[in-house]
C-alpha positions as CSV (number, residue, x, y, z in Angstrom):
1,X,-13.4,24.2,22.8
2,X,-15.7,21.2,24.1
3,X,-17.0,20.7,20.6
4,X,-13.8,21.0,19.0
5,X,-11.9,18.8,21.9
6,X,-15.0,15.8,20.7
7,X,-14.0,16.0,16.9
8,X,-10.2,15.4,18.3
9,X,-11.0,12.7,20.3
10,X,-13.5,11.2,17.8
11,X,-10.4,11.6,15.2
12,X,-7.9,9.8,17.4
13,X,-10.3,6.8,17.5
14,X,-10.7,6.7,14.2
15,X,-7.3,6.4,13.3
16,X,-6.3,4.4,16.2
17,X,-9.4,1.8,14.5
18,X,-7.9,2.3,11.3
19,X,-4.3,1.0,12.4
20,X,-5.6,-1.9,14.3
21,X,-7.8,-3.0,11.0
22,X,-5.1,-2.8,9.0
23,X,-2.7,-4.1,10.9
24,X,-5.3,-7.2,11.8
25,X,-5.6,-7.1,7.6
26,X,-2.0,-7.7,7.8
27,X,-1.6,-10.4,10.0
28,X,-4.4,-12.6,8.0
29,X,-2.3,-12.0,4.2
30,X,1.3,-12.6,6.1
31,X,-0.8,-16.5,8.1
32,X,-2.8,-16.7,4.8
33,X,0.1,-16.6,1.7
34,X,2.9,-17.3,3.7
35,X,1.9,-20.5,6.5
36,X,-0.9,-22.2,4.7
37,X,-0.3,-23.8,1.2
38,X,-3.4,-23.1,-0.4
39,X,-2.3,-19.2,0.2
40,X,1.7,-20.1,-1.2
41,X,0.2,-22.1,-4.7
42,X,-1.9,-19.3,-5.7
43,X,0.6,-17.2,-4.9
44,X,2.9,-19.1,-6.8
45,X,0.7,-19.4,-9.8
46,X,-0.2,-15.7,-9.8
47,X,3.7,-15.3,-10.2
48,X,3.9,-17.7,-12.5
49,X,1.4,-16.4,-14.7
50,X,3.5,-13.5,-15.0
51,X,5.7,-14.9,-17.8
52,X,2.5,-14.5,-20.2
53,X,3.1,-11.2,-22.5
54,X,6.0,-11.0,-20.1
55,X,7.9,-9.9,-23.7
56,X,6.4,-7.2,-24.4
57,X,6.1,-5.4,-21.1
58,X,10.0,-5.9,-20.0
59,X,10.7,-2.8,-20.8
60,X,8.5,-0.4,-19.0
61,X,8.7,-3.1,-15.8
62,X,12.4,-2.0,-16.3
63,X,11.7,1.4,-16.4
64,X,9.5,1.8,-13.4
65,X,11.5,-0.5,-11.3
66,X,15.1,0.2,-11.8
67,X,13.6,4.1,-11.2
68,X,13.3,2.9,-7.4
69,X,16.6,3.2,-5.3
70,X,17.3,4.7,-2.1
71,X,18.9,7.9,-3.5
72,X,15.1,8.3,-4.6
73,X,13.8,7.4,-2.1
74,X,15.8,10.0,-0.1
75,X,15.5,12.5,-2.6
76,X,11.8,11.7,-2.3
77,X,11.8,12.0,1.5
78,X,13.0,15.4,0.9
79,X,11.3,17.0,-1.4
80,X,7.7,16.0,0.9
81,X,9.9,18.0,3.8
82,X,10.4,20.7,1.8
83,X,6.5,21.0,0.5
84,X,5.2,21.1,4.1
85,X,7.8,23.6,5.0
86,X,7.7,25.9,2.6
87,X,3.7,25.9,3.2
88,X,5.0,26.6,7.2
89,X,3.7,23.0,8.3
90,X,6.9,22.1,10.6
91,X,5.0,19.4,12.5
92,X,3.7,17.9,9.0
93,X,7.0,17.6,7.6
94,X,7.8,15.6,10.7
95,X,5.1,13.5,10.3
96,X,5.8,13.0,6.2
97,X,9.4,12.2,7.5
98,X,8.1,9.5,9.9
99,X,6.1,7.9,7.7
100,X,8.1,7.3,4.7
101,X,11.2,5.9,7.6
102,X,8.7,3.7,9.2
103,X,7.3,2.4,6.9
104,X,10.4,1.3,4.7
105,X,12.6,0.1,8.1
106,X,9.3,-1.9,9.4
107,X,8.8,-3.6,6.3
108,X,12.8,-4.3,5.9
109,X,12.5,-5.5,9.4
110,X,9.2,-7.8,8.5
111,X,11.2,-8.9,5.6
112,X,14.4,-10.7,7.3
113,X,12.6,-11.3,10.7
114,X,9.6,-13.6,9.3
115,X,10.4,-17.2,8.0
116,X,8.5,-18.8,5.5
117,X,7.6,-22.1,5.6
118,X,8.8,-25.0,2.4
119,X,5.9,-26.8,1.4
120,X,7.4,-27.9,-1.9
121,X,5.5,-25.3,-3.5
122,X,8.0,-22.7,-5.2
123,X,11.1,-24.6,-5.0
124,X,12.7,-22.6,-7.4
125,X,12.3,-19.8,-5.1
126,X,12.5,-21.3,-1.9
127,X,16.2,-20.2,-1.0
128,X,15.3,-16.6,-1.4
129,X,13.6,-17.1,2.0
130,X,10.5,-14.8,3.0
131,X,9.8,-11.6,0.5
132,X,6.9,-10.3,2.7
133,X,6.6,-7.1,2.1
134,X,7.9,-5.8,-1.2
135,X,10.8,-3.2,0.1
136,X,9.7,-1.6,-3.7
137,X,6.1,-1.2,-3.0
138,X,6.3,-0.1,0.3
139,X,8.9,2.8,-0.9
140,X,6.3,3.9,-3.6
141,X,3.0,3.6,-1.6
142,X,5.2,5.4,1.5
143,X,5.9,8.3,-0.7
144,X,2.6,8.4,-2.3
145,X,0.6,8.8,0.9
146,X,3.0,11.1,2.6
147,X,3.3,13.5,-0.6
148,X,-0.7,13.4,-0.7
149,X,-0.5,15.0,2.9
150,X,1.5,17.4,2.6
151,X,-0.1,19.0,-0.7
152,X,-2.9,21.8,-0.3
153,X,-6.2,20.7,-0.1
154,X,-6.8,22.2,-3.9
155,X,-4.9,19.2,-5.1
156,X,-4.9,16.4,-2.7
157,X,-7.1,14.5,-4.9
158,X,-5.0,14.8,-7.6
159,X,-2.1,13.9,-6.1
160,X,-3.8,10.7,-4.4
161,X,-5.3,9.4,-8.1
162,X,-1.5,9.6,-9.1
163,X,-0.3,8.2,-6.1
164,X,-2.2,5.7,-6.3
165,X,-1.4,4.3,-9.7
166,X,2.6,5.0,-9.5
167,X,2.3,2.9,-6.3
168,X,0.3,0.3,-7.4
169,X,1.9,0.3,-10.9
170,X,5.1,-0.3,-9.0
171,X,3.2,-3.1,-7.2
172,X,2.4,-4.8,-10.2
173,X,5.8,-4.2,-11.9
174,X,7.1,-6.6,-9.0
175,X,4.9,-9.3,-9.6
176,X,5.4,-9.0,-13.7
177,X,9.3,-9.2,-13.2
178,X,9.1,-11.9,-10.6
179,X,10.3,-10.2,-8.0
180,X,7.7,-10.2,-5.8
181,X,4.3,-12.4,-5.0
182,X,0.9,-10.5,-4.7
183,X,1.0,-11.0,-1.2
184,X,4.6,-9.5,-0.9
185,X,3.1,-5.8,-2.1
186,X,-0.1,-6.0,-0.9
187,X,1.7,-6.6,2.7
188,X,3.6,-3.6,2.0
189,X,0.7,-0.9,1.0
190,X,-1.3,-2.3,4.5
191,X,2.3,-1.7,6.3
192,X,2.1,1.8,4.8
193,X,-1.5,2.4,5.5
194,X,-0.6,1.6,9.1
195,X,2.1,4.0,9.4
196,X,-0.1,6.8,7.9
197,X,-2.9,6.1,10.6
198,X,0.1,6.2,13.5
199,X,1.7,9.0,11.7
200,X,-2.2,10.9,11.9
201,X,-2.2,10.2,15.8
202,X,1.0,12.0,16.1
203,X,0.5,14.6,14.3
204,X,-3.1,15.0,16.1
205,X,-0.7,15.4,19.8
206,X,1.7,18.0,17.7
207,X,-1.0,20.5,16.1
208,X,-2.4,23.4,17.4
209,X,-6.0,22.9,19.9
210,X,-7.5,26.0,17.9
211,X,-6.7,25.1,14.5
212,X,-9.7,25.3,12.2
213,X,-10.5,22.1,10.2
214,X,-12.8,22.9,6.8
215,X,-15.5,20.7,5.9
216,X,-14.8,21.5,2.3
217,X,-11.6,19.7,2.5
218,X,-12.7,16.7,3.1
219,X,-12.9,15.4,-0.8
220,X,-15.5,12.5,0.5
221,X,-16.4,11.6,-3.6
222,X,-13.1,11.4,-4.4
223,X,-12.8,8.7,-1.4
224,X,-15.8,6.8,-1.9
225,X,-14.7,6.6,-5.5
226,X,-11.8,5.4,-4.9
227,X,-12.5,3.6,-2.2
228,X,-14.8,1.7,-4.2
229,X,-13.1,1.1,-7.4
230,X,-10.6,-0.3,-4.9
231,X,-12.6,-2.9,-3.4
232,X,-14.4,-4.2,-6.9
233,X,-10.6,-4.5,-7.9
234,X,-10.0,-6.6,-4.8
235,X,-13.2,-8.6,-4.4
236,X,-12.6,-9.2,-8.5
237,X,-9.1,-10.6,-7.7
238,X,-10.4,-12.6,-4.9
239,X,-13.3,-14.1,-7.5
240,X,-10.1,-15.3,-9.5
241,X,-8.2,-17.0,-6.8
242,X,-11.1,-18.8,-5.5
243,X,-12.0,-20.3,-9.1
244,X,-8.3,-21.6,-9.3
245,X,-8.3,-22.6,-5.5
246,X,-11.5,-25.0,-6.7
247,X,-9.5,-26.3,-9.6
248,X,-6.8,-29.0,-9.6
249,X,-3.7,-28.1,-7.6
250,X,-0.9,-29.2,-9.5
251,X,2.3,-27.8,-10.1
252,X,2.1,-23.9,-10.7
253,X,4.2,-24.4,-14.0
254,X,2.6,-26.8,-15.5
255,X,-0.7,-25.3,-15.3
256,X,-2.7,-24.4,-18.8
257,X,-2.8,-21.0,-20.0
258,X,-5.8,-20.0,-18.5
259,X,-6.0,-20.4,-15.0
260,X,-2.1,-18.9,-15.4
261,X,-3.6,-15.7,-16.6
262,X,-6.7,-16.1,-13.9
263,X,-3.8,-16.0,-11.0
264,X,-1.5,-13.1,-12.6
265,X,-4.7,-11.4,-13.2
266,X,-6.4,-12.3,-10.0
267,X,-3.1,-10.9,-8.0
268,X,-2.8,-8.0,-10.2
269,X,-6.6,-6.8,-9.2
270,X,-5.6,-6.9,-5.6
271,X,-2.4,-5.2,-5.6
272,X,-4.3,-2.5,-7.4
273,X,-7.2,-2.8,-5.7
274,X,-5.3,-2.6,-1.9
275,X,-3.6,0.6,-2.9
276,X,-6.6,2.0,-4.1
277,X,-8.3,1.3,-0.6
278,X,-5.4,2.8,1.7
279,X,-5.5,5.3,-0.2
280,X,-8.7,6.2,0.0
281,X,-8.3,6.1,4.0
282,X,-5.6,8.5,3.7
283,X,-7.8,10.8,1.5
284,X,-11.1,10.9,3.5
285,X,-9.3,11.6,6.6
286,X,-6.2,13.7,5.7
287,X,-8.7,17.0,6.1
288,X,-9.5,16.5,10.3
289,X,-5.5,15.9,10.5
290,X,-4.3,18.7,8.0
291,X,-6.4,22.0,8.4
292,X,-6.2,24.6,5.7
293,X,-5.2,27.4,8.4
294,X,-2.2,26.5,10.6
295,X,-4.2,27.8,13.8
């Protein structure tokens, strides 16, 4: 019991470090792409440089966009209930449940509750007000997570590689429509990541003290892979903003071709590349959490 009361309280830790991080993570896109206007021009341009090719993707952005509602998302909600249940995972169903709600009412709440300052940037887009976090991303990445916990471990890793391209597919999708900055969906997946961390440290309290957690489970390749892949993706993204950020900063639409496509690119890469990483966290510690016997 001592040794498997340390693996609990070494778990708890790690999640509770996870939720600060991301929340810290957070804090510095919402200052960084919403209060300084470096961060709202390449923002701006990254949207901007969505109306390259924009004609011939319209219609899958449609598609995967208009696919989002909340009767899916609710449908969505239930169907994760019913997977845990059916595996006799009461507790985990709660915790799916809370994820996917807190998530999507903390980002609606972030969304009308933060102002954004007008620094002339966007002013096409200024009466919108703030769009930080994407209410689309955040319901895809919400129900990506929470589907990959409650699946059996035999396909967890499945179910996160999919995950993790519907959500940051629907990420992207924003940004190609003009719906939604870079900083608008990577905001959401960090808002989700957060969630899943708090969700983990209640669903730590509700389990049983002698269920048995299998090494096995703990898909660690499959993590650092992604996990990886996800941070090139970022760190690439971040290479493009910081070339444009050295360029002239003049008017978003009047900018060439080029570093149009740097910024749509640029913010492309780190959508991707941010879902990739939360995902990844979910992945390499969804075994300590989820045990393959119920205890």
């Amino acid at each position: 019991m001592r040794v498997h009361d340390t693996a609990r309280r070494e778990t708890a830790v790690w999640l509770a470090v996870l939720a600060l991080a991301q929340t810290v993570a957070l804090i510095v896109v919402w200052r960084t792409a919403v209060h300084t206007e470096l961060g709202q021009w390449l923002d701006t341009v990254a949207l901007t440089g969505n109306r390259i090719g924009q004609d011939r993707i319209d219609g899958p952005v449609n598609h995967i966009l208009n696919a989002m509602s909340l009767a899916a998302l609710l449908a969505a909600t239930a169907v994760i209930g019913f997977i845990a249940l059916i595996r006799g995972r009461v507790a985990l169903a709660v915790t799916a449940t809370l994820l996917v709600v807190g998530a999507n009412l903390t980002t609606q709440a972030l969304k009308y509750g933060l102002a954004r300052p007008d620094f002339g940037i966007d002013p096409q887009r200024i009466f919108a007000g703030n769009s930080l976090p994407s209410g689309h991303a955040t319901v895809a990445a919400s129900f990506a997570v929470a589907l990959v916990l409650v699946l059996p471990p035999t396909v967890r890793v499945l179910g996160a590689l999919l995950g993790t391209g519907y959500a940051a597919a629907v990420g992207v999708a924003t940004l190609s429509a003009g719906w939604h900055r870079p900083s608008d969906a990577i905001a959401a997946y960090l808002v989700v990541g957060v969630w899943a961390a708090l969700g983990g440290l209640a669903l730590l309290t509700m389990q049983r003290e002698r269920a048995k957690v299998d090494p096995g489970d703990a898909h660690r390749l499959a993590a650092v892979l992604l996990g990886t892949g996800g941070l090139l993706a970022v760190v690439a993204g971040g290479l493009a903003l910081a070339w444009l950020a050295d360029g002239p900063r003049i008017v978003p639409s009047a900018l060439a071709r080029r570093p149009l496509l740097a910024g749509y690119a640029g913010g492309a890469a780190g959508i991707a590349g941010t879902m990739a990483i939360v995902m990844a966290l979910v992945l390499v510690s969804a075994h300590r959490l989820i045990p393959r016997n119920a205890g």
